[in-house]
C-alpha positions as CSV (number, residue, x, y, z in Angstrom):
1,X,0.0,0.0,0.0
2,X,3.1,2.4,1.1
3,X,4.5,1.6,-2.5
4,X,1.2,2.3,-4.2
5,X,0.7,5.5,-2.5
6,X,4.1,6.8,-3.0
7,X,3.5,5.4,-7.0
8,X,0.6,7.2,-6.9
9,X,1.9,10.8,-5.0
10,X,5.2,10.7,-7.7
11,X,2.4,10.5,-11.0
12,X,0.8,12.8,-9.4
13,X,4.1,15.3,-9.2
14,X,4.6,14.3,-12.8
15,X,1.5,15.4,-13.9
16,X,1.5,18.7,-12.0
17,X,4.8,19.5,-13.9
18,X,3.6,18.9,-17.0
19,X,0.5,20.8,-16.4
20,X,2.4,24.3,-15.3
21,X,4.6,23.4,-18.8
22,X,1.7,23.1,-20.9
23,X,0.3,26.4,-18.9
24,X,3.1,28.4,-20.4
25,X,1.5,30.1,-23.1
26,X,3.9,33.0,-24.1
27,X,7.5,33.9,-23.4
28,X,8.8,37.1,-22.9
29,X,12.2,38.5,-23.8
30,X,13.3,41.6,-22.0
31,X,15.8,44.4,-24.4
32,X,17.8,46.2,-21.8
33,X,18.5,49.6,-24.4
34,X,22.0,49.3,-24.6
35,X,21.0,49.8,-28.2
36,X,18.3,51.5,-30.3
37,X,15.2,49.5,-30.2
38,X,14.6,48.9,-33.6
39,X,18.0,47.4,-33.8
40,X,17.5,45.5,-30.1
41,X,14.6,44.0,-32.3
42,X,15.9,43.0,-35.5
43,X,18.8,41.9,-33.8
44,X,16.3,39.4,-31.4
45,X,14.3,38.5,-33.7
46,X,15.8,35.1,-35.0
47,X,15.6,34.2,-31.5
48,X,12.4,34.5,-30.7
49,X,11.0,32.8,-34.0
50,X,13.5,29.8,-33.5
51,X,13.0,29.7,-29.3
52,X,9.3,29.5,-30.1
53,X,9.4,26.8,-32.3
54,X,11.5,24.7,-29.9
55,X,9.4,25.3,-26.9
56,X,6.0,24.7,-28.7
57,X,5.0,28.3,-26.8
58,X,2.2,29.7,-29.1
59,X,3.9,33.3,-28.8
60,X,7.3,34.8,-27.9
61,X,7.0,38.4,-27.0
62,X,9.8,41.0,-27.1
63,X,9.5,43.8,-24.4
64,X,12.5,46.7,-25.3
65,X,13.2,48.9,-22.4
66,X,14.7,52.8,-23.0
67,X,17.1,51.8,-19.8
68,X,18.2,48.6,-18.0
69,X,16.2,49.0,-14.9
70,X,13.1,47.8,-17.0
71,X,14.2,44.6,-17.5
72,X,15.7,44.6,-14.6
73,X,12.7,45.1,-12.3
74,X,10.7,43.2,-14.9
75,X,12.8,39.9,-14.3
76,X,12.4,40.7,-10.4
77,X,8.4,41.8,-11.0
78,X,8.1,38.0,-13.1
79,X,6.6,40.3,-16.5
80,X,9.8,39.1,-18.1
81,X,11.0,35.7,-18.5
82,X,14.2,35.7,-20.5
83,X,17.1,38.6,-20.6
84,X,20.9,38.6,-21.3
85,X,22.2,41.4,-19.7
86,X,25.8,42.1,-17.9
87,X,26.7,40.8,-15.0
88,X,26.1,43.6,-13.0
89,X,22.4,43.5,-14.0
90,X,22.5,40.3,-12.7
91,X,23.7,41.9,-9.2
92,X,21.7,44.0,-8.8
93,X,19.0,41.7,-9.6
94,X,20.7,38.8,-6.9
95,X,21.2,41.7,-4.6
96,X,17.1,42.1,-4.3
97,X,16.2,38.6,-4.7
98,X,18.7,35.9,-5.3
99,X,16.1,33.3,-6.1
100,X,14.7,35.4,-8.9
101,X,16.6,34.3,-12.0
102,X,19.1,31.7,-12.6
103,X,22.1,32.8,-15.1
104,X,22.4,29.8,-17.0
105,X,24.8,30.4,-19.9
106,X,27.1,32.9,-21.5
107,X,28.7,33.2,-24.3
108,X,32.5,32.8,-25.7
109,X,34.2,35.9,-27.6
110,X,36.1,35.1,-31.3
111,X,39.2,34.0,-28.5
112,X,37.5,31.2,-27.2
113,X,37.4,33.7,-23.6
114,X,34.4,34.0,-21.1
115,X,35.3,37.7,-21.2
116,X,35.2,41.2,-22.6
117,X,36.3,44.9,-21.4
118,X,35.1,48.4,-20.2
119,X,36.4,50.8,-22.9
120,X,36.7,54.4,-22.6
121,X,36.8,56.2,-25.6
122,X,37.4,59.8,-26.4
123,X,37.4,61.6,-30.5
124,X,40.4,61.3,-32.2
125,X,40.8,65.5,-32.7
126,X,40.2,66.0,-28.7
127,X,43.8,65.4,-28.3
128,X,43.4,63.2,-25.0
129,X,45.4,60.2,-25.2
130,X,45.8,59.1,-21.7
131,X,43.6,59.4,-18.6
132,X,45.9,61.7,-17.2
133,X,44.9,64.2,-20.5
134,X,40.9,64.0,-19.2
135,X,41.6,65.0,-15.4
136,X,39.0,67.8,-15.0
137,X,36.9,66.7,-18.1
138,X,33.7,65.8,-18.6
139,X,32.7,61.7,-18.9
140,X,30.3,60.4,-19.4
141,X,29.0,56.2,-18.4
142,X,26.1,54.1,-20.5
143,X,24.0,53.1,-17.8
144,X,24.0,53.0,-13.8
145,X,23.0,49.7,-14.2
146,X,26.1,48.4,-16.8
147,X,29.2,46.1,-16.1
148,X,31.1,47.6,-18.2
149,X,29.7,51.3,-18.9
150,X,29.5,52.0,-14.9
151,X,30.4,49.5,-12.2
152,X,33.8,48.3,-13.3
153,X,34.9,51.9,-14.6
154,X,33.9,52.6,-10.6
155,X,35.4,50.3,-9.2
156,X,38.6,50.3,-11.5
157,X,39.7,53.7,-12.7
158,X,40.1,55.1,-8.7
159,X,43.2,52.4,-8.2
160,X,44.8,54.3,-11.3
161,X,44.0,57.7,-10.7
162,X,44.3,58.0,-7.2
163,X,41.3,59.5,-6.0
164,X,37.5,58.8,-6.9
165,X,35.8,59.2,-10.0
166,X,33.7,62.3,-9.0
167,X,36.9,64.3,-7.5
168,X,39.2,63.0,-10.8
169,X,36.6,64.5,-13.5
170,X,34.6,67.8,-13.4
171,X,31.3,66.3,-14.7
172,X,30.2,62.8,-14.6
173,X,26.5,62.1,-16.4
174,X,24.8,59.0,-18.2
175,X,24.7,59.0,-22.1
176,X,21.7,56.6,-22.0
177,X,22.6,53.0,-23.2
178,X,26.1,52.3,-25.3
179,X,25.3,53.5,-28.2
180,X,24.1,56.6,-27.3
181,X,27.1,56.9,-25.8
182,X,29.2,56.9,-27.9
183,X,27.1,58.8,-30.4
184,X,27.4,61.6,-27.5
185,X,31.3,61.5,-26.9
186,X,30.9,62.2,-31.1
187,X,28.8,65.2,-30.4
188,X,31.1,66.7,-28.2
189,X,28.4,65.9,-25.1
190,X,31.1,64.3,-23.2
191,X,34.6,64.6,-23.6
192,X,35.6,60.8,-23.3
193,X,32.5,58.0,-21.7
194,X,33.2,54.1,-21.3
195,X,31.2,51.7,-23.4
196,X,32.5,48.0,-24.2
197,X,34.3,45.6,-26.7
198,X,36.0,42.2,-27.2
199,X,39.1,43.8,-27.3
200,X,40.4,41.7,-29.4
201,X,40.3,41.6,-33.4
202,X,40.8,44.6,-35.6
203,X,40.4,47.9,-34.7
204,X,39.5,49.3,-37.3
205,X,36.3,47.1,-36.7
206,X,35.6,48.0,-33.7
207,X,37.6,44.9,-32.5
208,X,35.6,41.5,-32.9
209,X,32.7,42.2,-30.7
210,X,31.3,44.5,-28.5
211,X,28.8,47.5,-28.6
212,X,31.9,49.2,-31.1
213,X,31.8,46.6,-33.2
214,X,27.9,46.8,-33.5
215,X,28.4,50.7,-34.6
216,X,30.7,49.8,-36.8
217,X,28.9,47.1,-38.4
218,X,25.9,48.7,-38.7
219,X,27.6,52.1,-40.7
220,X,27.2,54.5,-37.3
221,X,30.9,54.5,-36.6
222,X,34.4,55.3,-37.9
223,X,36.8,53.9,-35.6
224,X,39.4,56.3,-37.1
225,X,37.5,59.1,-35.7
226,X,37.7,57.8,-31.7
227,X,40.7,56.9,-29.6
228,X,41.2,54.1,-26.8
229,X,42.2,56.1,-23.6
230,X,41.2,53.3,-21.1
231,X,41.0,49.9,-20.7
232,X,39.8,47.4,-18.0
233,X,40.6,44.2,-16.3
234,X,38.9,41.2,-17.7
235,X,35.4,41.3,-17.3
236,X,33.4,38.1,-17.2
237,X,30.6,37.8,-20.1
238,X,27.3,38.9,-18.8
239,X,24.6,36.1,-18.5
240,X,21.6,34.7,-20.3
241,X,19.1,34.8,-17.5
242,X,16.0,33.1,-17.1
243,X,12.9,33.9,-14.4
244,X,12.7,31.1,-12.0
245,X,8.6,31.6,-12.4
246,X,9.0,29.5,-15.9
247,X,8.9,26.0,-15.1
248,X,11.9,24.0,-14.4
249,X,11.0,21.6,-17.6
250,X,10.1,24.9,-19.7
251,X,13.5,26.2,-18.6
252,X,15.4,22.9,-19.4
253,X,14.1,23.6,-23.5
254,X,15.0,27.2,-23.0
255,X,18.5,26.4,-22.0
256,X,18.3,23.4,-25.1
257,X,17.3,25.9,-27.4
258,X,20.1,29.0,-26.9
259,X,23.1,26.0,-26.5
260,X,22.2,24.6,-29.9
261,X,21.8,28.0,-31.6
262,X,25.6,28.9,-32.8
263,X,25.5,25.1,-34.1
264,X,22.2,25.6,-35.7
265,X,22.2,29.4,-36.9
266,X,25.6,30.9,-36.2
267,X,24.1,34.3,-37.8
268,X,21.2,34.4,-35.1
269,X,23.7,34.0,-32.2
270,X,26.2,36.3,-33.4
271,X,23.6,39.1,-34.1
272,X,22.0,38.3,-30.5
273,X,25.4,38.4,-28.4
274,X,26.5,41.3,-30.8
275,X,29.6,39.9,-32.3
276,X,31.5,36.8,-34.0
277,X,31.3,34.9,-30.9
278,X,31.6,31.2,-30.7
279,X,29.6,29.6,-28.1
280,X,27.7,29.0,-25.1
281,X,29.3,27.7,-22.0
282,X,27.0,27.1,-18.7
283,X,27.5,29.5,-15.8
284,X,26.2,29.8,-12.2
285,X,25.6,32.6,-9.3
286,X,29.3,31.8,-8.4
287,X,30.2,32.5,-11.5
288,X,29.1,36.0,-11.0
289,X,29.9,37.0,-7.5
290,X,33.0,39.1,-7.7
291,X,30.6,41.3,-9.6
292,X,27.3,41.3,-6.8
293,X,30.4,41.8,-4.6
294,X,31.3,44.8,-6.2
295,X,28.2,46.0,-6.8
296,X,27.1,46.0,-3.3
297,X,30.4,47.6,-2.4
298,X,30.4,50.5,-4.7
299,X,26.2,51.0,-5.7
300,X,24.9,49.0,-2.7
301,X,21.7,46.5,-2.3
């Protein structure tokens, strides 16, 4: 009878899952703004066709944000299922709720690395070469919620200069996503701001990945007409997240799908992860923690 009933209890289980799998309707995909949202569309677009086909969803929904505290707070709110964001996103995400999301996989650069860099750029006929050249400029960061175009530059650039950010440079402000920028380091807005690349590759195409190599790519940039002032330590690749309100067999074809997408359309992934990367590796919260560790330290829960 104890074997029956525990037969009985484990269908039951088995059923249940399969129920909440089947409830799952629609997924949503949240665009964090880092670029414009048509492109942020386009560039998702692939995915979403291809990730609906593999989960048997009847709809996959693309939600673009102007900033990355919409996705952000949608992934915490449960309105958004899927993001890839940087890893401070993730943070501060953790930071509120660490049972929100899992970050299950990231991507490899051209390199074969888990990695990728904070770059600060300023216009080739500025004359600033060197961060010494912009003490008492004007700088300007993507996003208080970016790896690359905030946190690291915040944690990073006081060991070189010797003093905070805020005492180091006149102005500090937020360009509004990395494209914008850099489109307002062009216009003179700011006199240098940090955005993010591969940092390896050619130059001249904005090396092989990166928000540069998007601008590039897409006719928005001439590399010859911006200087690299700054670089950063090794950042690690920011994760492809996934709401822990899907359910756990939903996520297991989730996960499925984005692992067999550079085998199965190399284009789609390279356009989604913004340049010729390779593949996906699988991560985990430790993974991430040097960055929630330095989030909390410099930004706070």
């Amino acid at each position: 009878m104890f074997r029956k009933t525990m037969l009985a209890a484990a269908t039951l289980s088995l059923l249940a899952g399969s129920a909440l799998a089947q409830d799952v309707k629609v997924l949503r995909i949240g665009l964090d703004g880092s670029e414009n949202e048509a492109d942020q569309i386009r560039n998702t677009q692939c995915v979403a066709d291809g990730l609906k086909a593999a989960t048997g969803v009847s709809e996959v929904k693309l939600f673009p944000s102007p900033n990355y505290n919409g996705v952000i707070q949608g992934l915490l709110g449960g309105t958004i299922d899927i993001a890839s964001m940087g890893a401070a996103s993730y943070a501060a995400i953790a930071l509120k709720d660490d049972k929100a999301v899992d970050p299950i996989l990231t991507y490899t650069g051209s390199d074969g690395s888990s990695g990728y860099y904070s770059i600060m750029i300023a216009r080739k006929d500025s004359g600033i070469k060197t961060l010494a050249d912009l003490k008492g400029k004007k700088i300007g960061f993507a996003d208080p919620d970016s790896t690359s175009g905030y946190l690291v530059p915040n944690v990073a650039l006081p060991k070189e200069i010797g003093m905070p950010v805020k005492q180091y440079f006149s102005e500090t402000g937020f360009g509004g996503g990395h494209e914008n920028l850099v489109l307002a380091v062009l216009d003179k807005k700011f006199d240098a701001g940090t955005t993010f690349g591969s940092g390896v590759g050619k130059w001249e195409e904005g090396y092989s990945g990166g928000n540069l190599h998007q601008m590039v790519a897409k006719g928005n940039l001439d590399m010859d007409d911006i200087v690299q002032v700054w670089k950063s330590p090794l950042i690690p690749n920011g994760p492809l997240m996934v709401s822990n309100k899907v359910p756990a067999d939903m996520k297991a074809k989730v996960k499925a799908f984005f692992m067999e997408l550079p085998k199965k359309n190399l284009a789609c992934f390279q356009s989604f992860t913004q340049g010729k990367n390779k593949d996906y590796i699988e991560v985990n919260p430790a993974f991430y923690q040097t960055i929630v560790d330095a989030r909390k330290s410099v930004i706070g829960g």
